[in-house]
N, C-alpha and C positions, 0 to 999 in steps of 0.2 A: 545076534549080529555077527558078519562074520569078520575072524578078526585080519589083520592086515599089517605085515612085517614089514620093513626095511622100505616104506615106499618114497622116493623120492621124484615129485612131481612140480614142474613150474609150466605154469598155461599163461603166454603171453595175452597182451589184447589182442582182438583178431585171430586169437588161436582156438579152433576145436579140437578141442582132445577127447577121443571116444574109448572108454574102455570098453571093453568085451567082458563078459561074466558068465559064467554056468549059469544055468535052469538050476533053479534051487538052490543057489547062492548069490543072489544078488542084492542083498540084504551089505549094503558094506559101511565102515563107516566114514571114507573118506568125504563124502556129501557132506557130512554133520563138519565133519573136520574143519574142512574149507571154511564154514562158516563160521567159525571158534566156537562150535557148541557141544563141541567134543574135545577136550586133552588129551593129545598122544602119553603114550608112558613114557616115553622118549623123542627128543627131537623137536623141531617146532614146527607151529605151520602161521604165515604171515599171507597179509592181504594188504593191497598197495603199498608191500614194503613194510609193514608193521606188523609185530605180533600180537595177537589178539591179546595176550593177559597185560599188555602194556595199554591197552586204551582204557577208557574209563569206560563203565556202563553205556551211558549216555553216546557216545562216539561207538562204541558196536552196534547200538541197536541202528544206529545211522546211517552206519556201513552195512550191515544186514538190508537194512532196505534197499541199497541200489544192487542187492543179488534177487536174481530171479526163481524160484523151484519148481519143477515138476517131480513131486515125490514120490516115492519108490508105493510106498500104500495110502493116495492122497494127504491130503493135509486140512483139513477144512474144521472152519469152528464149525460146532454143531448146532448152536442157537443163532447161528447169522444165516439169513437169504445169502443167495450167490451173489448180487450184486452188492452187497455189504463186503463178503470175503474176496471179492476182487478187489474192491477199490480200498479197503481196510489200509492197507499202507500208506498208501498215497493219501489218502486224510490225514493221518498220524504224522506223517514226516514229511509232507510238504504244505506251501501256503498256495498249493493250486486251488483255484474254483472249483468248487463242487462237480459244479456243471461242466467244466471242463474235463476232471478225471472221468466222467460219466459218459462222453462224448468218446473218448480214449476208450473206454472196455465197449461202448457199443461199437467202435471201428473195429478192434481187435476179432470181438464176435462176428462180426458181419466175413472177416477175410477169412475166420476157421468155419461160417459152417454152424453156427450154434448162437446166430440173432434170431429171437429177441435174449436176451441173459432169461432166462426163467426168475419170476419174481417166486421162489419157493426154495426151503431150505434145501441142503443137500443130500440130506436121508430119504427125499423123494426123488431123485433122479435118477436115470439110468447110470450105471459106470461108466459108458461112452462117451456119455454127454459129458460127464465131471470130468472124465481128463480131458477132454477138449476143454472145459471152462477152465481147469488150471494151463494150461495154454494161456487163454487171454492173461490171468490172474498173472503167469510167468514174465509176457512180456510187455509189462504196465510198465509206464514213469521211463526213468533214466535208466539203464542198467549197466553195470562196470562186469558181472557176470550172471551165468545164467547156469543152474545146476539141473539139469534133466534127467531124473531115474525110469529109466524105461516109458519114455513118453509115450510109446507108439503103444503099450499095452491094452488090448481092448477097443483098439481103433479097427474102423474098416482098411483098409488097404488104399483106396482112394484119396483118406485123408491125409498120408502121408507126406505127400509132396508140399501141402500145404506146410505144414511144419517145416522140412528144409526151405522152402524157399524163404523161412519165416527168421532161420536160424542162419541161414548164410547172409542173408540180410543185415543180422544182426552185427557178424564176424566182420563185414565191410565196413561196417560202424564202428568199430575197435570195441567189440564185448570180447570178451574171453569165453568158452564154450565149455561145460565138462559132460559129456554123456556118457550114458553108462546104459548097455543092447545086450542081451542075451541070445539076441539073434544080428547076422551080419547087415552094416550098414551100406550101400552099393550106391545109395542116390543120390548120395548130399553134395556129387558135384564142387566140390569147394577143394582148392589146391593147398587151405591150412590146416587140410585135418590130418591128424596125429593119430595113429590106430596103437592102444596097447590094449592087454588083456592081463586078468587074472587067473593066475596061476596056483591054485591051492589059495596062501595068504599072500603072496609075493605080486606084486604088480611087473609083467614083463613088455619088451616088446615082440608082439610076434614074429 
């Protein structure tokens, strides 16, 4: 992982903030941070105002659920079907209808591109297709943020737009955005995005 100095970072709601990273460094760990599943050595990092080592167990994993991930090198259990590991949260931490959170990832699939959800685990599917399904997976339930590690990786070119139009969406909604591109972002169209970059460990703006 790579490490990361002095970073001082606040993403309002409605804010996207995109870092830039090297090819071969994008490994970082403010992702993990954000979601208090990493301790700084120094410093702290808070989510609606609170710091993470102050909630209880039970109140993080709560708070975890209303963040959304697309991960740097997926994230998937490996004995669940994909429509298990999409809707997995949204059973766990809400009292929605089955059938309702079910209706929810088959809409979400239907707007990325990749309905029906494949009923087969995910050690059978193309790369393509997985991060498109963490996509739908990302943007289930309520979300207060959404953390994107190089979502576009391994996607056609086409798909793309779909995603902004998916994540500006969002930012109109009052989500806070944090994406992290190794290549420049040009199409996201949106007047709240925030452009910094990584420099060595140091988070600047460019």
């Amino acid at each position: 992982m790579i490490d990361a100095e002095q970073v001082n970072l606040r993403i309002a709601p409605g804010e996207i903030v995109v870092v830039n990273v090297e090819e071969g460094r994008e490994n970082l760990p403010i992702p993990d941070g954000a979601e208090g599943l990493l301790a700084p050595e120094s410093g702290r990092v808070l989510f609606q105002g609170v710091e993470w080592p102050d909630l209880s167990p039970r109140r993080q994993a709560l708070l975890r659920s209303t963040i959304g991930r697309v991960f740097e090198h997926f994230g998937w259990i490996s004995n669940l079907d994909i429509m298990e590991n999409v809707c997995l949260a949204e059973w766990h931490h809400t009292r929605r209808p089955a059938a309702a959170i079910a209706e929810e990832a088959d809409r979400w699939a239907r707007r990325f591109g990749v309905f029906p959800i494949p009923d087969r685990r995910p050690a059978w599917l193309h790369p393509m297709t997985l991060r498109k399904l963490e996509w739908v997976r990302a943007f289930m339930g309520q979300r207060r943020l959404l953390i994107l590690e190089q979502p576009l990786r391994g996607t056609a070119r086409d798909d793309a737009p779909l995603l902004f139009e998916a994540v500006c969406e969002a930012a109109r909604q009052g989500v806070a955005v944090l994406w992290t591109s190794a290549r420049p972002l040009t199409n996201l169209g949106a007047t709240c995005v925030r452009l910094l970059a990584m420099q060595g460990s140091f988070l600047t703006s460019p």
